[in-house]
TIRO-2110 file (N, C-alpha, C; in Angstrom, 1 decimal):
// TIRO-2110
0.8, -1.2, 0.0, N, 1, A
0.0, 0.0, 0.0, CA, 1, A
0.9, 1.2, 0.0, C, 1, A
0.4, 2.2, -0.7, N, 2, A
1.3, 3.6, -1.0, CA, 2, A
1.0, 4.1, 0.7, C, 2, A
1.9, 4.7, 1.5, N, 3, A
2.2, 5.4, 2.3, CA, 3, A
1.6, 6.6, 2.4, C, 3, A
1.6, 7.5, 1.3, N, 4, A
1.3, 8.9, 0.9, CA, 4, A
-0.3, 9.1, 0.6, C, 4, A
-0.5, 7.7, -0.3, N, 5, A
-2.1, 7.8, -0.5, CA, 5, A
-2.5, 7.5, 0.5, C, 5, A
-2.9, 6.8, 1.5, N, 6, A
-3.5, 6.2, 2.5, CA, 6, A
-3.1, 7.4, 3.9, C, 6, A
-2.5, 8.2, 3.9, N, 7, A
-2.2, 9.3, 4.7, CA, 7, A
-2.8, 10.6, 3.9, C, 7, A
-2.9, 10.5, 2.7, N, 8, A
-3.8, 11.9, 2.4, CA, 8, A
-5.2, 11.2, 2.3, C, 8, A
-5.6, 10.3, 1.7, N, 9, A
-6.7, 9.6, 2.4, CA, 9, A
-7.1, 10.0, 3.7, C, 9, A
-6.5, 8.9, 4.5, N, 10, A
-6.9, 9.5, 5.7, CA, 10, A
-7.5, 11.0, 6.3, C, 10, A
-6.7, 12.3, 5.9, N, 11, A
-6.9, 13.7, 6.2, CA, 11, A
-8.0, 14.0, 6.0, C, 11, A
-8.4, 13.2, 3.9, N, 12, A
-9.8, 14.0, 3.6, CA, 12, A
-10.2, 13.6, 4.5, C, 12, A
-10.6, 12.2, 4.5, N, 13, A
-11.2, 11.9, 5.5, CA, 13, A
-11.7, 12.5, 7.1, C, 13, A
-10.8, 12.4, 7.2, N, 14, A
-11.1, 13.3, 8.4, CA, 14, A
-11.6, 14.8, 8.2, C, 14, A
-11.0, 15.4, 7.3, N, 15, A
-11.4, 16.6, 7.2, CA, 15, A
-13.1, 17.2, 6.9, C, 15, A
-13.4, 15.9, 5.7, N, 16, A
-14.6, 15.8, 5.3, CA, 16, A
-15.8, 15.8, 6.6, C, 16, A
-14.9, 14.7, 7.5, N, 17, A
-16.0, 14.5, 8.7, CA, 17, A
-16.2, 15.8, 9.7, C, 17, A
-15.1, 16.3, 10.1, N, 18, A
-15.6, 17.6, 10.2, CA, 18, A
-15.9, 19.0, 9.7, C, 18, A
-15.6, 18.9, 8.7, N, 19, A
-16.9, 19.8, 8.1, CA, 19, A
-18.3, 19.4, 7.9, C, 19, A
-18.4, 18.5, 7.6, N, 20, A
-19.9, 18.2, 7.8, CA, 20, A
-20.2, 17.9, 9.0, C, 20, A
-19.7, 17.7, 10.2, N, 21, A
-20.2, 18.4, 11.6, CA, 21, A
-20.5, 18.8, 11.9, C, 21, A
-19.8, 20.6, 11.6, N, 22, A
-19.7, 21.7, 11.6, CA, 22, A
-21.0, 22.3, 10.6, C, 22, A
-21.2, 21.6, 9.5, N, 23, A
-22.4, 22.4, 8.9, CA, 23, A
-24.0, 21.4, 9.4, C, 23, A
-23.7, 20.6, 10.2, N, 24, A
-25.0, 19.7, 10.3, CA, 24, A
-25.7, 20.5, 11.8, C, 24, A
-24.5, 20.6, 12.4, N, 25, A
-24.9, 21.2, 13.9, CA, 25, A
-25.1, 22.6, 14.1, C, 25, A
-25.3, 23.2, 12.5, N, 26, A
-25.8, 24.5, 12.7, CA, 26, A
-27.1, 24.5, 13.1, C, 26, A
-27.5, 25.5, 13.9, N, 27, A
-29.4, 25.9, 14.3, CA, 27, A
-29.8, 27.0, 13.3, C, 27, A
-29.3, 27.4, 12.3, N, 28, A
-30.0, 28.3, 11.5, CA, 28, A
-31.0, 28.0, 10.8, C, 28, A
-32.0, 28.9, 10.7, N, 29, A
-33.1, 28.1, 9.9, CA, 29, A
-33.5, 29.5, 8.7, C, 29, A
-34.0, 29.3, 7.7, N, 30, A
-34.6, 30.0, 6.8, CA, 30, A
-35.7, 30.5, 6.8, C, 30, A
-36.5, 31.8, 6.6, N, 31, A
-37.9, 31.5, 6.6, CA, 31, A
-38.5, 31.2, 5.0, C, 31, A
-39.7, 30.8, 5.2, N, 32, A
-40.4, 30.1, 4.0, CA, 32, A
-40.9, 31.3, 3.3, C, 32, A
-41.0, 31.7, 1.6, N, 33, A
-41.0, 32.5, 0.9, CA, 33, A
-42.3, 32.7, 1.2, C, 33, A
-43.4, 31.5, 1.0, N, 34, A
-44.6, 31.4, 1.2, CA, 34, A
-44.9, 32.4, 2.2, C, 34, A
-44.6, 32.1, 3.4, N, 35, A
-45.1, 33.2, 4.1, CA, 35, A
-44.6, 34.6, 4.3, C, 35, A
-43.9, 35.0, 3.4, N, 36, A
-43.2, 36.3, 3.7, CA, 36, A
-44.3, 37.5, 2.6, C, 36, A
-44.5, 36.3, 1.5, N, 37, A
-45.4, 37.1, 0.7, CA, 37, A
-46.4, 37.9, 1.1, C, 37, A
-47.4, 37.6, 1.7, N, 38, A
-48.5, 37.8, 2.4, CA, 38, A
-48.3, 38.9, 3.5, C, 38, A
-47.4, 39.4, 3.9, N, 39, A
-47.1, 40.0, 4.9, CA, 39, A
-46.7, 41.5, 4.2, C, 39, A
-47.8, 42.5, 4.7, N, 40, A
-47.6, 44.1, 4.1, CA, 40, A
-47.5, 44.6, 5.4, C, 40, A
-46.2, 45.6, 5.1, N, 41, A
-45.6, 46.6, 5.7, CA, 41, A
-47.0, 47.5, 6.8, C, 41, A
-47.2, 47.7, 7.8, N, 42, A
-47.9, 48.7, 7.9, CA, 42, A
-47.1, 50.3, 8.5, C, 42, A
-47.6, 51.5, 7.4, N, 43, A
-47.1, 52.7, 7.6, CA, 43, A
-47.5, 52.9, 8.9, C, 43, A
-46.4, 53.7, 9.5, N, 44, A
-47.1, 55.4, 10.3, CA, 44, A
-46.5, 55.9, 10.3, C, 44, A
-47.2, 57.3, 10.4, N, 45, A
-46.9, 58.4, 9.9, CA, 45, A
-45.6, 59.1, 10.9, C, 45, A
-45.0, 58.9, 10.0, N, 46, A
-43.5, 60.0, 10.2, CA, 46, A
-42.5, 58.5, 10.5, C, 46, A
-42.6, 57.5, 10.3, N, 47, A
-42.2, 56.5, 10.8, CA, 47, A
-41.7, 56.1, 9.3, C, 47, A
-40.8, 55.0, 9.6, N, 48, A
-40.8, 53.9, 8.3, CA, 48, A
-40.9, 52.5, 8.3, C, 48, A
-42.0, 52.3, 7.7, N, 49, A
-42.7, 50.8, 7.7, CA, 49, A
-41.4, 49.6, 7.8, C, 49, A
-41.5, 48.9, 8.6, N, 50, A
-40.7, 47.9, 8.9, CA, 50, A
-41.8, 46.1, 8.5, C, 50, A
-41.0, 45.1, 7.7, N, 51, A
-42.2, 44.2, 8.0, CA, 51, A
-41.5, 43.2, 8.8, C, 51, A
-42.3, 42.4, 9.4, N, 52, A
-41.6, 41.2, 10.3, CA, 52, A
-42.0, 40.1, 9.6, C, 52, A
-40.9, 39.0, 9.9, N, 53, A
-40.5, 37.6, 9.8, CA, 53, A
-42.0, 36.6, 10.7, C, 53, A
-42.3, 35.8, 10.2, N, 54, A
-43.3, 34.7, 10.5, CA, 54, A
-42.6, 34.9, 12.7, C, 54, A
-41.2, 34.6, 12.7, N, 55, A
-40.7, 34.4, 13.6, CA, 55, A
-40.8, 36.0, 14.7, C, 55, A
-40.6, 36.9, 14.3, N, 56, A
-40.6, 38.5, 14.4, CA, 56, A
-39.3, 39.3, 14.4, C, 56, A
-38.5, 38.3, 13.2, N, 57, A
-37.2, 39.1, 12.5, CA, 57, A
-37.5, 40.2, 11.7, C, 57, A
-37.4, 41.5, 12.2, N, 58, A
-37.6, 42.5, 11.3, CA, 58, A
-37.1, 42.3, 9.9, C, 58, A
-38.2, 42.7, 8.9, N, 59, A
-37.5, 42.5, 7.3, CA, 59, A
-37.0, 43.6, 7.1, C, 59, A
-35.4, 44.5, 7.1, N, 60, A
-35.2, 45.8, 6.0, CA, 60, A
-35.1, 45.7, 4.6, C, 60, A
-35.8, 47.2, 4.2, N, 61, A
-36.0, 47.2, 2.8, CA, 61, A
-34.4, 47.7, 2.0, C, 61, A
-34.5, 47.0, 1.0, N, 62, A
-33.3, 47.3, 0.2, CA, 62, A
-33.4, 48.0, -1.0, C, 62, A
-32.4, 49.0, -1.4, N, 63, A
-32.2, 48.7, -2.7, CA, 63, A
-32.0, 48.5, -3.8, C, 63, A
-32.5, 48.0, -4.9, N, 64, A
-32.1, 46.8, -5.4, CA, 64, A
-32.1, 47.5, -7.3, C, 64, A
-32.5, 48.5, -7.3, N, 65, A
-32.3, 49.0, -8.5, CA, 65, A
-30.8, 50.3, -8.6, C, 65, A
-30.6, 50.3, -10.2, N, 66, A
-29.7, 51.3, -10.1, CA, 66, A
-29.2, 52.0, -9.6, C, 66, A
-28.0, 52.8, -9.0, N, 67, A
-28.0, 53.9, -7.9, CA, 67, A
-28.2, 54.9, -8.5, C, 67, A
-28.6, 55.5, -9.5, N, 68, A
-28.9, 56.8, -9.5, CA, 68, A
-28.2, 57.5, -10.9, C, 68, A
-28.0, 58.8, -11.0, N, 69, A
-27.0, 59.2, -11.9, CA, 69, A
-25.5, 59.4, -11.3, C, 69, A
-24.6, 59.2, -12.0, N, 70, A
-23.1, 59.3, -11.5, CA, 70, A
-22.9, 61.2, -11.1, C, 70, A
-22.0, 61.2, -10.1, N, 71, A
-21.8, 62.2, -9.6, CA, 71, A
-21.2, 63.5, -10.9, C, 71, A
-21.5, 64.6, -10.6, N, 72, A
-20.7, 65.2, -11.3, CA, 72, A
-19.0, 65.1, -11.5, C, 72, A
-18.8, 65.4, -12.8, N, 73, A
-17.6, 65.3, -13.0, CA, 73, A
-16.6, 63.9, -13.4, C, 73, A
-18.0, 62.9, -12.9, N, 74, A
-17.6, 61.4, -13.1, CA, 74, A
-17.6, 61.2, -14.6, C, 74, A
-17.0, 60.2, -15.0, N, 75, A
-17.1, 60.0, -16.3, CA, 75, A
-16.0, 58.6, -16.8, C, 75, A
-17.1, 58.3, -17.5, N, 76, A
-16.2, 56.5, -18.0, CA, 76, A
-15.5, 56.3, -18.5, C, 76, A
-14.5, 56.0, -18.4, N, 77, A
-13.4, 55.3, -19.9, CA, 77, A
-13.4, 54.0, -19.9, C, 77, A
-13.7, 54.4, -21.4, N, 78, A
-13.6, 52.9, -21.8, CA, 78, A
-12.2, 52.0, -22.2, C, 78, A
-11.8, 51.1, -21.6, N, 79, A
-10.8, 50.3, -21.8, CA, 79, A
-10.4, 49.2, -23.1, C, 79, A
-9.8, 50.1, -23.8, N, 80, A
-9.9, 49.0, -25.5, CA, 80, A
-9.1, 48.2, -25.4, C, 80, A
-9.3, 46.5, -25.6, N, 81, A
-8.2, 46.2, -25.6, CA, 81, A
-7.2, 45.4, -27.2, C, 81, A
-6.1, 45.6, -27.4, N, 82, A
-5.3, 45.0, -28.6, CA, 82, A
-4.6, 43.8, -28.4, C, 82, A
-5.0, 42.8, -29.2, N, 83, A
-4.0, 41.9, -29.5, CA, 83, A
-2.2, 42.2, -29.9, C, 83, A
-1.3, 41.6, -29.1, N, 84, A
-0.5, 41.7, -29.8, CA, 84, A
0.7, 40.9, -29.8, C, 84, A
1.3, 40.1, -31.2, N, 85, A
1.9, 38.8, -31.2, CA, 85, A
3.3, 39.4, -31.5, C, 85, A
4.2, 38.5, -31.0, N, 86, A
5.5, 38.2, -31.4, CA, 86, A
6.2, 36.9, -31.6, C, 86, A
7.4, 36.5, -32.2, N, 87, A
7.5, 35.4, -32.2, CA, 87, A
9.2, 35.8, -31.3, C, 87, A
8.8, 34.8, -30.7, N, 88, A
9.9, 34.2, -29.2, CA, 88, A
10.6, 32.7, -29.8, C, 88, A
11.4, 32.6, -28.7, N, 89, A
12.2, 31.7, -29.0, CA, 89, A
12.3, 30.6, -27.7, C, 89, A
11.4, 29.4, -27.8, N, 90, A
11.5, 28.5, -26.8, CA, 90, A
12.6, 28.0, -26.2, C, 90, A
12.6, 27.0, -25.0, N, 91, A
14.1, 26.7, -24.5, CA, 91, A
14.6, 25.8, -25.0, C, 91, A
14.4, 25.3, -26.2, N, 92, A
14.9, 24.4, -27.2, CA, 92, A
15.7, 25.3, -28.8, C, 92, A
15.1, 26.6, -28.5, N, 93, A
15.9, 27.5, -29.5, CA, 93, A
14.9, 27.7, -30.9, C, 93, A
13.7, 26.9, -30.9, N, 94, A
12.9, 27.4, -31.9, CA, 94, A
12.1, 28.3, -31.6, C, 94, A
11.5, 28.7, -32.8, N, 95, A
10.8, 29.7, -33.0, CA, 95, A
9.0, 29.7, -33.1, C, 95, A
8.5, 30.4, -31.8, N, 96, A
7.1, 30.4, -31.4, CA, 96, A
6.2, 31.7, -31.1, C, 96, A
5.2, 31.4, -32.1, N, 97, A
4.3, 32.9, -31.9, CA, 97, A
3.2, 32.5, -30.5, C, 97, A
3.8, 33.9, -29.9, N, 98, A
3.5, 34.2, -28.3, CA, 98, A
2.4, 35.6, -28.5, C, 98, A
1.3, 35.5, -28.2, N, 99, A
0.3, 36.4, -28.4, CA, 99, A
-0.5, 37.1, -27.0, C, 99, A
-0.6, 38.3, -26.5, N, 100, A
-1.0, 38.8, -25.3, CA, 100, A
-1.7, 39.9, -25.6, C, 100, A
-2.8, 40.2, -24.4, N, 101, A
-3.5, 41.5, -25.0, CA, 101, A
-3.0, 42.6, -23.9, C, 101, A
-3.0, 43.9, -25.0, N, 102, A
-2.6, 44.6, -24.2, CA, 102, A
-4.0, 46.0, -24.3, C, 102, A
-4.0, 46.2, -22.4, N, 103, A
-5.1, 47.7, -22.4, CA, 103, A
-4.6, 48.8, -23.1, C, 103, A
-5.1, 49.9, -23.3, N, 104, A
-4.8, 51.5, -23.7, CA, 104, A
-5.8, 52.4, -23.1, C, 104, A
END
C-alpha cells in the first residue's frame, strides 16, 4: 500500500467529517418565501414601515435598483483592448508565436 495515499486519504477523510459536523450542527433556519409574501408593511406616519418575519425578524428594505445618476464630474473610460503577437524563442531554440492582450 502507498504510504502517501493512504495518509492523504486518511486527512480528507477526516477533514470531510468535520466539516460536515460543523455544517450539520448549525441551528440556523430560513424562513419560508410562502409566508413572507403575504405580509404588508404597515405605515405610520412620520415613521418607516418595517415588516416582520413569520418568527418577528424584522424584514429591512433594500435597494435593489440602479444607484442613481453618476456624480458630477464622473465620467467612463472605456478600456480598449489590442491583440499583440510576437515570435519568441523557446528553451529548445525554436521559434514560437507568443500572443497577449494589451489595455490603452
Amino acid at each position: 500500500m502507498d504510504r502517501r495515499g493512504f495518509l492523504l486519504g486518511l486527512a480528507g477523510v477526516l477533514g470531510a467529517g468535520s466539516a460536515a459536523g460543523a455544517l450539520l450542527t448549525s441551528s440556523a433556519e430560513a424562513a419560508v418565501l410562502n409566508q413572507l409574501r403575504d405580509i404588508a408593511p404597515e405605515a405610520e406616519e412620520g415613521l418607516e414601515a418595517v415588516a416582520h418575519a413569520p418568527d418577528g425578524t424584522p424584514i429591512e428594505a433594500t435597494q435593489w435598483g440602479p444607484p442613481g445618476p453618476p456624480p458630477p464630474g464622473w465620467r467612463r473610460r472605456r478600456r480598449r483592448r489590442r491583440r499583440v503577437c510576437a515570435v519568441r524563442r523557446d528553451r529548445w531554440g525554436r521559434p514560437v508565436r507568443r500572443c497577449w492582450y494589451v489595455y490603452r
